[in-house]
C-alpha positions in Angstrom: 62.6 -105.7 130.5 62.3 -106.5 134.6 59.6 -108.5 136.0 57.1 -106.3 137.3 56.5 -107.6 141.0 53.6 -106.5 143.4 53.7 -107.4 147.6 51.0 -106.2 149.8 52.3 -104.5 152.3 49.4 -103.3 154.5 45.5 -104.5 154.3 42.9 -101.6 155.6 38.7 -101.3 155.5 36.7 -98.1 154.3 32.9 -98.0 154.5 32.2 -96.1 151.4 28.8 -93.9 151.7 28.8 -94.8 155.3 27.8 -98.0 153.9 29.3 -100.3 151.5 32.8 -101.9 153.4 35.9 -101.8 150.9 39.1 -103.3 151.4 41.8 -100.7 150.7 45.7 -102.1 150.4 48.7 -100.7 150.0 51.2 -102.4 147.3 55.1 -102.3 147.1 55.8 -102.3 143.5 58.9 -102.8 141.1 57.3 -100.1 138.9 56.0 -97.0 137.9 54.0 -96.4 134.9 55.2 -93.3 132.8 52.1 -90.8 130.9 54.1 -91.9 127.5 53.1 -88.1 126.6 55.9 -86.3 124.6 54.8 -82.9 126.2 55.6 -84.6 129.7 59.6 -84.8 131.7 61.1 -87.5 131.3 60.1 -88.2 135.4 56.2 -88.1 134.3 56.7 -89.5 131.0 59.2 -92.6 131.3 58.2 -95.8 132.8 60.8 -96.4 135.8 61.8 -99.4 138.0 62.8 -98.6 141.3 60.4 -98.9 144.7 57.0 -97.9 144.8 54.0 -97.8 146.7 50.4 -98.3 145.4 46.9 -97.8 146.9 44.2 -100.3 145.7 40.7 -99.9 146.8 38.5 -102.6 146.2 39.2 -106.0 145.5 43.0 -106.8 145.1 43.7 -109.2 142.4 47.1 -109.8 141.6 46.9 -111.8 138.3 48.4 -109.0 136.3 50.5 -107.0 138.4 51.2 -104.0 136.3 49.5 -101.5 138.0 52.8 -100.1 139.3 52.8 -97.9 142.3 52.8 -93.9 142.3 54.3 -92.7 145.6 58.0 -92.8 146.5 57.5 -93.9 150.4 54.8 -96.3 152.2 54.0 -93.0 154.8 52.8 -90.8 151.1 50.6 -94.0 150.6 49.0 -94.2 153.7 49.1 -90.2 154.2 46.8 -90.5 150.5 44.9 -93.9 151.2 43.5 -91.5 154.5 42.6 -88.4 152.5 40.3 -90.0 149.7 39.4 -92.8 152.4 37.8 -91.3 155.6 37.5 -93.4 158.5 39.8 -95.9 157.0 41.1 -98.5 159.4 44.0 -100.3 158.4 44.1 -104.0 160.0 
């Protein structure tokens, strides 16, 4: 097995309910967890090392990084971060 590895590659802040200011980061990441069900491809299913990008929102620990990342190119991150984040500002 590889070492799983997590960089961050870009810092943002969101004010959830207009409110509350998150941190929201994007992570370059070694790996992608797979679903591990049968009924899956073997794309969804497998686990799979390669580069990937993660978004984190909230606190970013990276103690344990196996949280793996689930978009192919740092533009699907951001373009994703922005949808469920409005008015995000990245730093």
């Amino acid at each position: 097995m590889s070492n799983i590895t997590e960089e961050v590659i870009l810092r943002g802040t969101w004010k959830y309910a207009d409110v509350v200011l998150k941190d929201v980061v994007i992570v370059k990441s070694n790996f992608k967890a797979g679903s591990g069900d049968y009924q899956d491809c073997a794309d969804i299913r497998d686990d799979q090392f390669g580069i990937f990008y993660g978004v984190r929102v909230g606190e970013y620990l990276n103690k344990s990084p196996f949280h793996g990342g689930g978009y192919f190119t740092l533009e699907e991150a951001k373009e994703y971060a922005s949808k469920v984040c409005s008015g995000l500002e990245w730093l």
